[in-house]
C-alpha positions as CSV (number, residue, x, y, z in Angstrom):
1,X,-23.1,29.4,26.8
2,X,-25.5,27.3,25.2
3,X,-27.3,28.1,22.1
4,X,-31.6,27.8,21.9
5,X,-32.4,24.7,20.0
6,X,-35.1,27.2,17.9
7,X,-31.3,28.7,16.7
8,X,-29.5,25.1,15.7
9,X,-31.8,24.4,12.6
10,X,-30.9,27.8,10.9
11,X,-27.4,27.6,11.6
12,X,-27.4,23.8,10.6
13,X,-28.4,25.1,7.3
14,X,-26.4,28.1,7.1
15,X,-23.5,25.9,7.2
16,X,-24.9,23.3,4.5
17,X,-25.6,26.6,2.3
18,X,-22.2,27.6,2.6
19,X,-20.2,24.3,1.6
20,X,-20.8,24.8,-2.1
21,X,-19.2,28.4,-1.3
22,X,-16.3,27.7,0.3
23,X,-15.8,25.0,-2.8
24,X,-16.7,27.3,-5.6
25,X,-13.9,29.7,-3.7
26,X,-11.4,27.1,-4.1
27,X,-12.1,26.8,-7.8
28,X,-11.7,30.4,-8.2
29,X,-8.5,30.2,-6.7
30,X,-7.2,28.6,-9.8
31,X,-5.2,30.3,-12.7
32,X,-7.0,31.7,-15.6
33,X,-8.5,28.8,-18.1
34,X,-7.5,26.1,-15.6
35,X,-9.4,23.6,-13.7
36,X,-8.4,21.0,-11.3
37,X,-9.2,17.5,-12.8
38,X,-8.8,15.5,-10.0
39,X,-11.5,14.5,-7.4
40,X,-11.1,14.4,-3.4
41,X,-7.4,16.1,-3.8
42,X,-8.3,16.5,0.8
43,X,-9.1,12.4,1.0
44,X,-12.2,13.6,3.2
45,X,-14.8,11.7,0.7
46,X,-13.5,7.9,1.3
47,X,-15.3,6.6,-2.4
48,X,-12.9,7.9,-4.6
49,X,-9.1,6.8,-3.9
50,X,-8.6,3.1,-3.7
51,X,-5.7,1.1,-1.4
52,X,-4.1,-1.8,-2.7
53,X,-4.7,-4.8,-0.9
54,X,-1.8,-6.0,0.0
55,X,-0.2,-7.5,3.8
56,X,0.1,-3.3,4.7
57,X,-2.4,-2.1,3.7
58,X,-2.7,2.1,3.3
59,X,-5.8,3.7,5.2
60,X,-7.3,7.2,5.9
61,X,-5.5,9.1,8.5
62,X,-7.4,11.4,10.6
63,X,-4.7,11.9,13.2
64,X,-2.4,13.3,10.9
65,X,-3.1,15.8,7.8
66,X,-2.3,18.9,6.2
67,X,-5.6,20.4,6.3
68,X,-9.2,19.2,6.5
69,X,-9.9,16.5,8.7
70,X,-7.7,13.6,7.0
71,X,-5.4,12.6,4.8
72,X,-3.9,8.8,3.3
73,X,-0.9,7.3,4.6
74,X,0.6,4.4,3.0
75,X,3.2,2.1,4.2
76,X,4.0,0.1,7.6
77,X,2.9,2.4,10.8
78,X,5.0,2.4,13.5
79,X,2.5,2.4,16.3
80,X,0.7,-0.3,14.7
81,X,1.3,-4.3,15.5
82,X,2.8,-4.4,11.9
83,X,5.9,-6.8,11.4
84,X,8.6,-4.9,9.4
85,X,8.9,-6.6,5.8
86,X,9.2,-6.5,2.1
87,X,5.8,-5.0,0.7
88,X,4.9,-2.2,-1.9
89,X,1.6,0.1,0.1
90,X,0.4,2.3,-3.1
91,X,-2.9,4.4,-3.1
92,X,-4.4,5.8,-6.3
93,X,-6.8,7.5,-8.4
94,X,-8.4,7.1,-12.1
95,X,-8.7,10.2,-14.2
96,X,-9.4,10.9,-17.8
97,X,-6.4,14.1,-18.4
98,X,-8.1,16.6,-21.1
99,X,-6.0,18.1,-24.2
100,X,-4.8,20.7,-22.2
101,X,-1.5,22.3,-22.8
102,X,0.0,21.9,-19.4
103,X,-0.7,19.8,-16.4
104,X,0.7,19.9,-12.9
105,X,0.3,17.9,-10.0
106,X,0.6,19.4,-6.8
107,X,0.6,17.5,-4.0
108,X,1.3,17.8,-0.3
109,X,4.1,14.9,1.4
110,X,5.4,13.8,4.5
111,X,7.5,11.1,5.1
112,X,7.9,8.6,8.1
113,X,11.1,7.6,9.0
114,X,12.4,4.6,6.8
115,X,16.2,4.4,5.5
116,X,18.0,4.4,2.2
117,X,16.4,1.3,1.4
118,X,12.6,2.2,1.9
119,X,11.8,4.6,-0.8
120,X,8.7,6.9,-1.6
121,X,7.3,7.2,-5.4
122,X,4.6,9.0,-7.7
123,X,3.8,6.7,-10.8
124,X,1.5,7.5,-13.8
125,X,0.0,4.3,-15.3
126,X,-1.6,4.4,-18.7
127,X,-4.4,2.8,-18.7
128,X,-4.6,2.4,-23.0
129,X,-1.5,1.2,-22.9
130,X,-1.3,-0.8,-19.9
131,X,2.4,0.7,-19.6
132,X,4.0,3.2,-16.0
133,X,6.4,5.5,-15.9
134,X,7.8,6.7,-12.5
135,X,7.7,10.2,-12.1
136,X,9.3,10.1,-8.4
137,X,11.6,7.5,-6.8
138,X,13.4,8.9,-3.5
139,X,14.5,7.5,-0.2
140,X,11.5,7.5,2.3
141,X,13.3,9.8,5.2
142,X,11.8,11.1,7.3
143,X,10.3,14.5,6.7
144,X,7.8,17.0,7.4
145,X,5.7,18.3,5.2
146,X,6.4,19.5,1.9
147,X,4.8,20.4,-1.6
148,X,5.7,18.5,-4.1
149,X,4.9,19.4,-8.1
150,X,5.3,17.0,-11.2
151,X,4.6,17.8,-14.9
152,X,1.9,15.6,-16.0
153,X,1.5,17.4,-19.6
154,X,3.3,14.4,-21.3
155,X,0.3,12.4,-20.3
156,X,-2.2,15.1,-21.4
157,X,-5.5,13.1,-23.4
158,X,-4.6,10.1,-21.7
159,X,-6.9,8.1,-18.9
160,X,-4.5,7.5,-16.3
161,X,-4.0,5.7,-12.8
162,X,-2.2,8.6,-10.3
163,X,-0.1,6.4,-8.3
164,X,1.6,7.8,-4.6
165,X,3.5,4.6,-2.8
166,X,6.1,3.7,-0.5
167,X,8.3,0.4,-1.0
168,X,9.2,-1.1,2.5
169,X,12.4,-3.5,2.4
170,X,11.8,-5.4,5.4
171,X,14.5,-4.2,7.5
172,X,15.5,-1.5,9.6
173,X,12.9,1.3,10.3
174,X,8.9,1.1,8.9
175,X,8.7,4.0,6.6
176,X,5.4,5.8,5.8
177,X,3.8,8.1,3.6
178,X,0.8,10.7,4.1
179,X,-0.4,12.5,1.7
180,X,-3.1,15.4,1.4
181,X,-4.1,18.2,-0.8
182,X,-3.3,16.6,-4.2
183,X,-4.5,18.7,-7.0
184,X,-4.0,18.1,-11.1
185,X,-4.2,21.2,-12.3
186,X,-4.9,22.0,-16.6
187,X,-4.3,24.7,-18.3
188,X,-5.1,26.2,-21.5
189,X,-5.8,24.1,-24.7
190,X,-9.3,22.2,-24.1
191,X,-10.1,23.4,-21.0
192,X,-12.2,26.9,-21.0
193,X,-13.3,28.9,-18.1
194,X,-16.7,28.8,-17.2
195,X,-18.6,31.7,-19.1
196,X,-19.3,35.2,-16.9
197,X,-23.0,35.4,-16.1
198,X,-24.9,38.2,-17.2
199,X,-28.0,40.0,-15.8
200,X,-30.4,39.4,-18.7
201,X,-29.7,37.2,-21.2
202,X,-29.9,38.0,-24.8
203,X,-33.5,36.1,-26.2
204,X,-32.6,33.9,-28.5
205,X,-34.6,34.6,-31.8
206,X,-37.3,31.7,-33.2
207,X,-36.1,29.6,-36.9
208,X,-39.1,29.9,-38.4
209,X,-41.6,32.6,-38.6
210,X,-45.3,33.0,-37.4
211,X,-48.0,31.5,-40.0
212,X,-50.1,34.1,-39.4
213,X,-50.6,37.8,-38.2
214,X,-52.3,36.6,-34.7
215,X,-51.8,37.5,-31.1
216,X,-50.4,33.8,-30.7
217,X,-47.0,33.5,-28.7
218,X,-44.3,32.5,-31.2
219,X,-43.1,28.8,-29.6
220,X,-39.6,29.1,-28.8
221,X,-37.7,26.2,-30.8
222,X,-34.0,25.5,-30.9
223,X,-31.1,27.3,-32.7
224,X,-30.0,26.5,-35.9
225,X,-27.4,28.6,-38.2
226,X,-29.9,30.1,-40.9
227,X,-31.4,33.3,-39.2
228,X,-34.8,34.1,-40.1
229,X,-36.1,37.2,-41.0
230,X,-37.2,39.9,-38.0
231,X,-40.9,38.6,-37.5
232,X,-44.1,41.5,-38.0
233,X,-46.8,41.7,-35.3
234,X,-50.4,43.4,-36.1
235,X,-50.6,44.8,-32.6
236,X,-48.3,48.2,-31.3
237,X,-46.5,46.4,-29.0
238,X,-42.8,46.2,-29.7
239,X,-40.9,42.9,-31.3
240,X,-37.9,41.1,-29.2
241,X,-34.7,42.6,-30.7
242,X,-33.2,39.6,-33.2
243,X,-29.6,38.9,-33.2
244,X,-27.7,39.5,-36.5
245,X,-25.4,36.6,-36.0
246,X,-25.5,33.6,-33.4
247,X,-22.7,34.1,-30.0
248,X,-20.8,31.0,-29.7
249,X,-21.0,30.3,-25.9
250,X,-18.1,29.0,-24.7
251,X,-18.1,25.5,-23.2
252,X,-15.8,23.2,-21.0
253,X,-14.9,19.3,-23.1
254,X,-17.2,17.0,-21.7
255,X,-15.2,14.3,-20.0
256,X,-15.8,10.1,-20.9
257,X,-17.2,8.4,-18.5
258,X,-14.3,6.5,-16.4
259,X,-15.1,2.6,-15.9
260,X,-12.7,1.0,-13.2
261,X,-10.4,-1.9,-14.7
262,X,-10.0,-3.4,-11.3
263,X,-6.0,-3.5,-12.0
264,X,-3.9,-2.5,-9.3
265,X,-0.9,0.2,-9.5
266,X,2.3,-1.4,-10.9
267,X,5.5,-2.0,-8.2
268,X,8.3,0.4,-9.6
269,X,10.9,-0.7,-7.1
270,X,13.8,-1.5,-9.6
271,X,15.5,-4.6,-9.5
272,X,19.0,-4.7,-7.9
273,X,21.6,-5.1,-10.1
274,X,23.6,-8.2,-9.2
275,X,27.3,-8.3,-8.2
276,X,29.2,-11.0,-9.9
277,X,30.9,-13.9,-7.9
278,X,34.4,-14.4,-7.4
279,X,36.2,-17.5,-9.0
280,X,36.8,-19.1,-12.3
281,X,34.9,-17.3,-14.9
282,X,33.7,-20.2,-17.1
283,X,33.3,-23.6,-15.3
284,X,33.2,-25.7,-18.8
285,X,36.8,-25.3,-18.7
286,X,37.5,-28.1,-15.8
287,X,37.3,-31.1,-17.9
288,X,39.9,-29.7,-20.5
289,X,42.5,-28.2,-17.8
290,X,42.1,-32.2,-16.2
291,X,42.5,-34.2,-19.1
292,X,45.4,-31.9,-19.7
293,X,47.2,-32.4,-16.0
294,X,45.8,-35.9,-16.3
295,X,48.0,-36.7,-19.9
296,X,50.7,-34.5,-18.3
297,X,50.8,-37.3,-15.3
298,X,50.8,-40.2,-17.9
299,X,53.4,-38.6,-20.0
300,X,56.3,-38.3,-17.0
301,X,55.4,-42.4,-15.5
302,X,56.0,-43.6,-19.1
303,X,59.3,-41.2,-19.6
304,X,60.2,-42.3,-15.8
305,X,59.9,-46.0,-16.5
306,X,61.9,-45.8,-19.9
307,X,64.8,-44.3,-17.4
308,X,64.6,-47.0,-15.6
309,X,65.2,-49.1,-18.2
């Protein structure tokens, strides 16, 4: 059945109406005194994580996903005309952590394929002091998908780089990462709830008090800690009701303003360690074991010839 057209524009805006809803609802999901810091945790807005350019480039998936409509994949596809080789695919994110006194990441994973070789990590790079630590390095199996939480609390304060990768070894299978419905969520410590709104607001009284006894409007002027005294009217009609003491309202730390350093993600993949070689274990000692066989040599001709003698 098709719908009027006089009955599209209303529910075109019903639907516009009801986006801030449905994102408000997933705040409110959140634990008491929590927020979640990150932005785009679905990867449906395409301006806020970044992929590193690189030979395999990652991209927005909208084939594949946990929920929404997309997600980011990173690594070699299989379907795509993509040699198989040795390349690090990262996608990541700045954020500016508050003070809070714990911080989780929660993020939804699934794995393509790959081996024991091609591995999958999380990485946390500090952007003050230009140093990473890898929060997960595992072999990039193949797996379906799966929540995956790490304790970001150590990094609490700190303007970060949230890293998700995949190293690709160049042989065997083409592993690949998606990953969807990452959320950093703080708790307690500098991050306050939004206040509870109430039906009528409490006026807020005036510093200073009316020069004189007129039917003029007292000008409403800011708040400042010294209360004044409850102000007199000549007419009958019934003062505002003056606070004793000012309410502290409670208020969520502003956060810095972020300015992108243009770096790209660090490579954790560890270097091998190498196997030592077979064979003599110090080289410099040739010359001394030949002059030794050569003066060996020398020494039986002369006692051979003396013999002979």
């Amino acid at each position: 059945m098709t719908l009027p057209r006089f009955l599209l524009s209303p529910l075109l805006l019903l639907a516009l109406l009801m986006l801030p809803l449905s994102q408000a609802t997933a705040q409110n999901d959140l634990p008491p005194n929590c927020i979640d810091v990150g932005k785009d945790g679905g990867f449906e807005a395409q301006d806020v994580w970044q992929f590193a350019e690189t030979s395999a480039p990652g991209f927005f998936d909208a084939n594949i996903f946990h929920s929404g409509n997309q997600s980011a994949f990173v690594g070699i596809p299989q379907k795509e005309e993509v040699e198989n080789q040795e390349v690090d695919t990262t996608v990541w994110q700045e954020m500016q952590l508050p003070a809070a006194e714990t911080i989780t990441l929660a993020a939804w994973l699934r794995s393509q394929a790959g081996d024991e070789n091609d591995k999958r990590y999380v990485v946390i790079w500090d952007l003050e002091t230009d140093e990473s630590t890898v929060l997960l390095y595992e072999a990039a199996l193949e797996q379906d998908w799966q929540e995956t939480t790490l304790d970001l609390t150590p990094f609490a304060g700190k303007n970060i780089l949230l890293v998700f990768g995949v190293h690709n070894d160049g042989t065997g299978e083409k592993a690949g990462l998606w990953v969807d419905d990452v959320q950093v969520i703080a708790c307690g410590g500098e991050v306050v709830s939004p206040p509870t709104a109430t039906s009528s607001p409490t006026p807020i009284p005036s510093p200073t008090p009316a020069p004189t006894a007129t039917n003029t409007p007292i000008p409403t002027a800011t708040v400042t800690t010294a209360m004044p005294e409850p102000l007199t009217s000549p007419t009958p009609t019934p003062s505002p009701t003056l606070l004793a003491t000012a309410t502290p309202m409670a208020t969520t730390t502003s956060t810095p303003t972020i300015t992108s350093t243009g770096k790209r993600p660090p490579l954790p993949t560890p270097i091998p360690p190498q196997r030592p070689k077979r064979g003599l274990p110090d080289n410099s000692a040739l010359p001394l074991l030949a002059g030794i066989l050569l003066s060996s040599l020398i020494a039986i001709v002369v006692i051979t010839l003396n013999l002979r003698r």
